[in-house]
C-alpha angles and dihedrals in degrees: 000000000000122000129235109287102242108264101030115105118229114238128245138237123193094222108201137237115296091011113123099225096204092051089049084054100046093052093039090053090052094094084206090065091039088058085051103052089039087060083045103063087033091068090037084060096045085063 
């Protein structure tokens, strides 16, 4: 995985309450689940 160019700000994400924001990070940044998640939403919105 490639790093932040220098200069460029992250973006931010308000995590809520109870939500263990490392975890969150670690199955966001699978691109399988990614991929998962992304069909997901695709078939919520066809509804």
């Amino acid at each position: 995985m490639k790093g932040a160019v220098d200069g460029q700000t992250a973006n931010t994400v308000a995590v809520p309450e109870g939500v263990d924001a490392d975890l969150l990070m670690k199955v966001l940044g699978n691109p399988e689940m990614a991929a998962l998640l992304t069909s997901l939403a695709k078939s919520l919105k066809a509804e």
